[in-house]
N, C-alpha and C positions, 0 to 999 in steps of 0.2 A: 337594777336591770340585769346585773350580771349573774343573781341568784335565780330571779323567772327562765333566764333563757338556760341557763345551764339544768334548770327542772324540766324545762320544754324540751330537751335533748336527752335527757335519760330517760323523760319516757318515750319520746319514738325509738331508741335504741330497743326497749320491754318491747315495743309493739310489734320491732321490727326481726326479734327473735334473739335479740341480743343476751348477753348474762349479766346482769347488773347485782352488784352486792345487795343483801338485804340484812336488817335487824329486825328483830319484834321488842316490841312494849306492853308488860303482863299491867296490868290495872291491877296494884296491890286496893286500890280505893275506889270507888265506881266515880266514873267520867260522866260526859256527856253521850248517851245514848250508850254508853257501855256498863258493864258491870262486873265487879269483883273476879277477878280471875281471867277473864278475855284479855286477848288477846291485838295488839294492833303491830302489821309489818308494813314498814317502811322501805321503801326504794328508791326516792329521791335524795341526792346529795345534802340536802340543806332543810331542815323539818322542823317548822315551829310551833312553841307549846306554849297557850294563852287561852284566854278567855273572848280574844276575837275572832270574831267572825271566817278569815283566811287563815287562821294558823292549821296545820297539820293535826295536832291531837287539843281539842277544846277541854273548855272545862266551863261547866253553867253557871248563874252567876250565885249558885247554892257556895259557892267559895270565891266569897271576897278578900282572902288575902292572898289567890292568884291572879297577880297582871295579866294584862290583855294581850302582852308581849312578854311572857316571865321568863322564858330561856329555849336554848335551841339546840337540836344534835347535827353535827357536821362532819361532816366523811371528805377526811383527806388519804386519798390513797387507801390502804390498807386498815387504816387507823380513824378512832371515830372521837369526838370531841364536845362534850358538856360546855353550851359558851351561858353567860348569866348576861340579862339584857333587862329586867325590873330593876329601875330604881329606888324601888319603895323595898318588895319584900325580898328578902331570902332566895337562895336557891342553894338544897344540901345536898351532897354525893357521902352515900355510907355515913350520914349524919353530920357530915362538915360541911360549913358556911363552903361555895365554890365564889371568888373572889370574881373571876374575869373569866376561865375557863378550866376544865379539868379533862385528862384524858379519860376514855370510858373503859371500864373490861367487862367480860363476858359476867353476867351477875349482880352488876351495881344497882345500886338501890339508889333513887331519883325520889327527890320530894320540894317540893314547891310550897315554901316561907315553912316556919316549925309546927304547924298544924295545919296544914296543906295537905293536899291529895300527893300518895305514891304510885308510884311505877319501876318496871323492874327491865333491864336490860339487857337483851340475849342476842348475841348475833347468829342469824342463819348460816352456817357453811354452806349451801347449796344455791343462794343466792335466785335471782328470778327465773333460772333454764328451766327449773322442774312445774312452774306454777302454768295453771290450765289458762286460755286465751281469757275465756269470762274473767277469771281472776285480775288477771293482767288490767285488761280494760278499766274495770271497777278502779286497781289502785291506782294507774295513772292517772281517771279521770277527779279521785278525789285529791289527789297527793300531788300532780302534774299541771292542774286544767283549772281544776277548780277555785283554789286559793288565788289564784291571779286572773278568775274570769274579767273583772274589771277591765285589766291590761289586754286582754286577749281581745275583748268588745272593742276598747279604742283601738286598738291594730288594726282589725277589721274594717272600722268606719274608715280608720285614713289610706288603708288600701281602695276600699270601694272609692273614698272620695277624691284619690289620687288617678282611678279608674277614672271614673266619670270625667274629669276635665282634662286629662288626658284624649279619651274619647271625643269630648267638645274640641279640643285643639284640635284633632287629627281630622276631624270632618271639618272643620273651618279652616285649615290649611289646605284640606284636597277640593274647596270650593276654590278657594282663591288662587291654587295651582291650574285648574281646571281653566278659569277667565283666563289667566296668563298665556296657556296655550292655547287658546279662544284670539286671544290679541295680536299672539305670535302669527299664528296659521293667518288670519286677517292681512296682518303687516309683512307679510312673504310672499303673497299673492298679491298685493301691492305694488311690491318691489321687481317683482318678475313683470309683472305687466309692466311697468315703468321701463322696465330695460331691453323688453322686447320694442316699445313704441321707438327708445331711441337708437335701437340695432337699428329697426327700418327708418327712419330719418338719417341715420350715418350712410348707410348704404344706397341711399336717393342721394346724398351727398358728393359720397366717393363715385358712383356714375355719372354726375355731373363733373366732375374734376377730370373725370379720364377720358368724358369727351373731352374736354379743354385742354387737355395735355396732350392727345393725338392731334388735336387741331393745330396746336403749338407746333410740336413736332415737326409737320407735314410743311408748316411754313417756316422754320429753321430753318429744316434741308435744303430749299429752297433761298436763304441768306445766304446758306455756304454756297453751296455751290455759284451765287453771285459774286461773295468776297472771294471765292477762288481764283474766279476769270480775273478780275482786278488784281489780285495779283500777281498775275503771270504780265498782265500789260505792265503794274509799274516793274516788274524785274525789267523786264523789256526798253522800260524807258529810262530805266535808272544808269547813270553816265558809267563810263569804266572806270577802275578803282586808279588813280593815279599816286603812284609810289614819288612821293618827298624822296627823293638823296639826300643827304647831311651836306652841311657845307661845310667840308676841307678846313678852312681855315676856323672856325666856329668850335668843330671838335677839335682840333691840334691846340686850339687855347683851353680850354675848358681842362684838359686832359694831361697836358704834357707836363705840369707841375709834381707831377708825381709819379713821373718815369724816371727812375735812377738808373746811373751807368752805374755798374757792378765791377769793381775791380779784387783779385788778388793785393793783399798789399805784403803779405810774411808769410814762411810757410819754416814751422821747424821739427825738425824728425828725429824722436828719440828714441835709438834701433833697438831690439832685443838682449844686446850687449850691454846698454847700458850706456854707449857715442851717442851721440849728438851732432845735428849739424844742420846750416840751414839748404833747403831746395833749391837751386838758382832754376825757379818755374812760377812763370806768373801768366794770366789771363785773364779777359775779361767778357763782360756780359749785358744782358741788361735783367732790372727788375722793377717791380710793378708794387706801390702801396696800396691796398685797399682800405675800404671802408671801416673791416672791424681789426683791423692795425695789425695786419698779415704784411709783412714783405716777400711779394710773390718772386720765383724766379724757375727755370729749368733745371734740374738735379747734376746736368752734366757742368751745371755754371758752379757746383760748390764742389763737388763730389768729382773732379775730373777724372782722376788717376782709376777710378771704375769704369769709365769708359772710352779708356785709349788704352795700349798695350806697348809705350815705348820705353826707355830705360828706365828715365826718372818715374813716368809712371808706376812702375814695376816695383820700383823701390818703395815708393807710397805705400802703394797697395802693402807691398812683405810686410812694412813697420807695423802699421793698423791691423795687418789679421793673424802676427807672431809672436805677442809679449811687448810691442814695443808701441808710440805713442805719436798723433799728428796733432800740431798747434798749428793752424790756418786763421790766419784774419783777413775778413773781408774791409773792404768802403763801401759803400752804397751814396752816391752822390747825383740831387737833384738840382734845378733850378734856383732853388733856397735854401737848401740846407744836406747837409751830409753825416751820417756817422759811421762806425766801424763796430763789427760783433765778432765773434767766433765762430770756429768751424762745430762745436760745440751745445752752439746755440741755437742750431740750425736741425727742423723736422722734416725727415721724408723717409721714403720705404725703399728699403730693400731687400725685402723678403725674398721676391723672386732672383735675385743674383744669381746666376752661376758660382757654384765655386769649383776650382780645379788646385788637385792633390797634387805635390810633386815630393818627390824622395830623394834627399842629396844626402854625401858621406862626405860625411869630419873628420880631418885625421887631426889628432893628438898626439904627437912623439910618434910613439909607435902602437897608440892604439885608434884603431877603424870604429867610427859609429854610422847609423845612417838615423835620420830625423824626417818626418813628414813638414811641409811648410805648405801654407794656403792660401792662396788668391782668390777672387773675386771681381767678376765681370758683370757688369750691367749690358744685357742682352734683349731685354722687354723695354722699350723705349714707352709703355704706357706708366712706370715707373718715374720716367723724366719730371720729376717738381719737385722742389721743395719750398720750404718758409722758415722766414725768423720772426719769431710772434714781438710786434713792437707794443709802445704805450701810444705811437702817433695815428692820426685818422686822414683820410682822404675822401675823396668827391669820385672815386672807382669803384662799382658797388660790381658784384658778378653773380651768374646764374645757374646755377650746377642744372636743373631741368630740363633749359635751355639749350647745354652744350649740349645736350643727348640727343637734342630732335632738330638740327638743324636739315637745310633743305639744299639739294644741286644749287646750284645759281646763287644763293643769298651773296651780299656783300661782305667780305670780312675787313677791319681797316685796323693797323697794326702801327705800332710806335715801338720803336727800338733805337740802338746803336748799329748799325750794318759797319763793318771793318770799323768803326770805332771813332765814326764820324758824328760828330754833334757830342763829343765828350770831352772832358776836362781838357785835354791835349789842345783843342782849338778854343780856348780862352772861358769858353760857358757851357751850359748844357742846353744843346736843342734837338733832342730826340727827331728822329727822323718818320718821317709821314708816309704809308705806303697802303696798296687796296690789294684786295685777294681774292678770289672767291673759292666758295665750299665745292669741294670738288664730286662729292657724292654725298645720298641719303646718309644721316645718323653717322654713327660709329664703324669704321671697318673692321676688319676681321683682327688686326693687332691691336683696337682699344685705341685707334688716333682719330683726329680727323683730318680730313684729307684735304690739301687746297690747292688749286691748280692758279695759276698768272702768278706763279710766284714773285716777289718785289720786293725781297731780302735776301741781305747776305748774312757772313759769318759776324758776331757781335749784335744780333737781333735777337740772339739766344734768348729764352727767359722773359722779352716782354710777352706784353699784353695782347689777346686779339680780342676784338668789340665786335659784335652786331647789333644792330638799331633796333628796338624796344619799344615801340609806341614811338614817342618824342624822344627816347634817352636811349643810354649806349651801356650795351651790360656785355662785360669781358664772359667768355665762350669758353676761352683757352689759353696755355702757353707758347709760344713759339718753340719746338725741339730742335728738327732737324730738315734739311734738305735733301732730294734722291740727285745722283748722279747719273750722267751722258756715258753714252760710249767712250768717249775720248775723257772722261773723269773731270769733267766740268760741270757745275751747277743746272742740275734738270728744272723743269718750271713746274714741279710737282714736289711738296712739301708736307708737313704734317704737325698738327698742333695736339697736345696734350689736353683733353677734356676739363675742365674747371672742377669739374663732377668728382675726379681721381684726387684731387686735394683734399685729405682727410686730416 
C-alpha cells in the first residue's frame, strides 16, 4: 500500500506543477507496443518490469523467460536502485547476475534472464518542469493510475459505500431527533398547563386561608383584650406580698458555728539593723468561714499598724516598708475548733495606700547623712478585707451581685464580737446577734455600704453582714467601721465593706 500511495502522490505533485526527478528506458530490444530504439520516461518512485498486466514497462508473452514480476527501479533520494524480484530467472546489470539489488548510473545496460529483452538507463537532468501538461497527464495516468486501477476502484466503492450509509444514518437519526422534539414540545406544554392548573388551585387556596386568618385575627384581638381586663381584676385581687422575717433564734443557730473571734496572739519585729524584738500590741476582732474555705475578716483586724498612726504603730509600719521584717500570728477561734496562721498567709490590697516620704539625718562620729524612710496609711476604707484561704468548709455561702444592688430599708443581721463579749475570755464562744438596716440605694460614693440602727460596737470588726435570699441568708458584707457624734462618741451610721471587693 505504501508503494500505490507514494505513486498516487508524485503524480498529483506532476499534476500540480511540481518538479519530480525522471529517467528514461531506451528499448535496446522491442517491448510490448514498443520498438527498438524508443524510448520510455519514468516519474514514479517505484517502476515495475514484468510480464503483467500493472507493471510499469511490460513485456508480451513473445519472452517467456521474463517473469510477470522480474525486477524494479527505485528512486531513493537522489540515487536510483536495480532490485531483482523473479525467482526463476535472472536479472543482469552490464552483464552480471544482480543478486538482491544493484545501484544504477547513467548508461547501464538492464537485461532480463541471459536471453531476455534489453534496455538502457539514462537519467533526465531536467526532470518533469520542462514536460508539456498533455505529456504529464498521459505519464501519470499510465505510471500513477493505471497500474493500481483495481485499488483505486475499491477506494472508491468503500468511499461511496461509506457515503451511502453514512447518508442512511444521518437521515434516520434527523427522523428520530425530529420525533424527540415532537415528544419534548408535547411534554412541555403538558407541563406548563399542569402547573398553571395548580398556580390557580393554590391560589383559591391561599384566599381561603387569608380569610380564615383575618377571621382568626379579628377574634384573637378580641381574647386579648378579655384576658387583659382579667388581668387587671386578678392583680386587683391578688393579696399583698407579706415579707417572712427570719427568726432570730433559727439564724443565730444555723450560723454562729462559724464565727470566729480573731485574736493577735505574737507579733515580732525584725528592724532594719538587724535587732529584734517582740511588740507588746495585741487586738482583736472577729472573722467569718465560708463556703469555699476563705476566712473572712476586716483588713484593719490583720494589717492594724496601716491604719492607726500611734508609736507602736509607727514602728510597725517603719520595719515592713525599710529592710526590716513583721512575724504576726493570728487564732481564729470558733464554737468547735480553733487554729492559728501568719501574718503571711493572709490576702488583701493595698494598692491604694498612701505612702508618706520622710528625710531624717545620721550622724556617724563625725560624719552627717540624711536617708529617705516610708510609711504607709490605709485611707480608702473600701480596701478594709482580707482572707486566709483554709482546707475547712462552712454553711456561709456569699453574694458579690448582691452586695451591689441592695435597697434603703432591707434588713441587714450581723454576728460578731462587740467589746469582746461572747469570746474566749467568758468561758465559750457565743457570737453576738444584732439588726441593721441598709441605709441607702447601692454603693456610695467611697465604695461602702452604708447602714443606719447601727448595733455594734468595737470587736464586731470583720464579721459577717447577711441578707435574706429567698429562704436563706447570703453574707452582703464585712463589718469595717463606725462614724462619730459630736462629742466623739459612737454615731448610729456605719459602714460595711461590699463582699463584691474580696478578690
Amino acid at each position: 500500500m505504501a508503494k500505490e500511495t507514494t505513486a498516487f502522490k508524485t503524480g498529483m505533485t506532476v499534476l500540480r506543477g511540481g518538479n519530480v526527478p525522471a529517467y528514461t528506458l531506451e528499448y535496446l530490444t522491442p517491448g510490448r507496443k514498443k520498438q527498438t530504439g524508443e524510448f520510455e520516461t519514468i516519474l514514479v518512485p517505484y517502476a515495475e518490469i514484468g510480464r503483467a498486466a500493472n507493471c510499469n514497462i511490460q513485456y508480451g508473452d513473445n519472452y517467456p523467460t521474463v517473469s510477470r514480476k522480474h525486477a524494479a527501479i527505485e528512486r531513493r533520494g537522489n540515487n536510483y536502485f536495480l532490485i531483482h524480484l523473479s525467482r526463476k530467472n535472472p536479472t543482469l546489470l552490464n552483464g552480471a547476475v544482480v543478486d538482491t539489488e544493484s545501484q544504477l548510473k547513467n548508461g547501464d545496460e538492464i537485461q532480463f534472464s541471459m536471453e531476455g529483452p534489453k534496455l538502457r538507463f539514462n537519467i533526465t537532468p531536467t526532470g518533469s518542469a520542462n514536460m508539456g501538461f498533455t505529456r504529464k497527464i498521459g505519464l501519470v495516468t499510465k505510471q500513477a493510475i493505471k497500474p493500481y486501477r483495481t485499488l483505486v476502484f475499491s477506494l472508491l466503492f468503500v468511499i461511496l459505500a461509506i457515503g451511502g450509509v453514512g447518508g442512511w444514518f444521518i437521515y434516520h437519526q434527523s427522523k428520530i431527533i425530529t420525533s424527540l422534539e415532537n415528544n419534548l414540545k408535547n411534554a412541555e406544554q403538558l407541563r406548563i398547563q399542569d402547573s398553571i392548573t395548580r398556580a390557580q388551585e393554590f391560589s383559591k387556596q391561599a384566599e381561603s386561608t387569608a380569610r380564615r386568618l383575618e377571621s382568626l385575627m379579628s377574634s384573637n384581638a378580641k381574647n386579648i383584650s378579655v384576658i387583659n381586663e382579667l388581668n387587671k381584676k386578678i392583680e386587683e385581687l391578688k393579696p399583698r406580698e407579706i415579707i417572712i422575717q427570719p427568726s432570730g433564734t433559727k439564724f443565730y443557730e444555723k450560723y454562729r458555728d462559724n464565727i470566729y473571734f480573731l485574736e493577735v496572739v505574737e507579733i515580732l519585729v525584725s528592724m532594719p539593723d538587724g535587732s529584734a524584738q517582740k511588740a507588746n500590741m495585741r487586738w482583736t476582732g472577729t472573722a467569718f468561714l465560708c463556703s469555699d474555705g476563705k476566712l473572712v475578716t476586716a483588713r484593719h483586724c490583720i494589717q492594724g499598724w496601716r491604719f492607726a498612726r500611734d508609736e507602736i504603730s509607727q514602728v510597725l509600719n517603719f520595719a515592713e516598708l525599710n529592710g526590716g521584717k513583721l512575724f504576726v500570728k493570728f487564732r481564729a477561734t470558733s464554737a468547735n475548733n480553733w487554729f492559728e496562721f501568719d501574718y503571711s498567709n493572709v490576702r488583701f490590697d493595698d494598692s491604694k495606700d498612701e505612702t508618706i516620704t520622710k528625710t531624717i539625718e545620721i550622724v556617724a562620729g563625725r560624719k552627717k547623712s540624711k536617708n529617705n524612710i516610708y510609711f504607709k496609711y490605709a485611707n480608702d476604707w473600701s480596701t478594709d478585707w482580707a482572707f486566709c484561704q483554709t482546707e475547712k468548709t462552712s454553711n456561709i455561702s456569699y453574694d458579690s451581685g448582691l452586695s451591689s444592688n441592695l435597697k434603703a430599708g432591707e434588713k441587714v443581721y450581723l454576728l460578731g464580737f462587740s467589746l469582746g463579749k461572747g469570746g474566749p475570755a467568758e468561758g465559750k464562744i457565743n457570737p453576738l446577734f444584732s439588726e441593721s438596716n441598709i441605709g441607702q440605694d447601692g454603693i456610695s460614693a467611697t465604695g461602702l455600704i452604708t447602714i443606719t440602727s447601727r448595733s455594734f460596737e468595737q470587736g464586731n470588726s470583720g464579721g459577717p453582714a447577711f441578707v435574706q435570699s429567698g429562704d436563706d441568708f447570703k453574707v452582703v458584707g464585712i463589718v469595717s467601721r463606725g462614724e462619730f457624734d459630736a462629742t466623739g462618741s459612737f454615731a448610729t451610721i456605719a459602714y460595711i465593706v461590699p463582699i463584691a471587693n474580696v478578690k
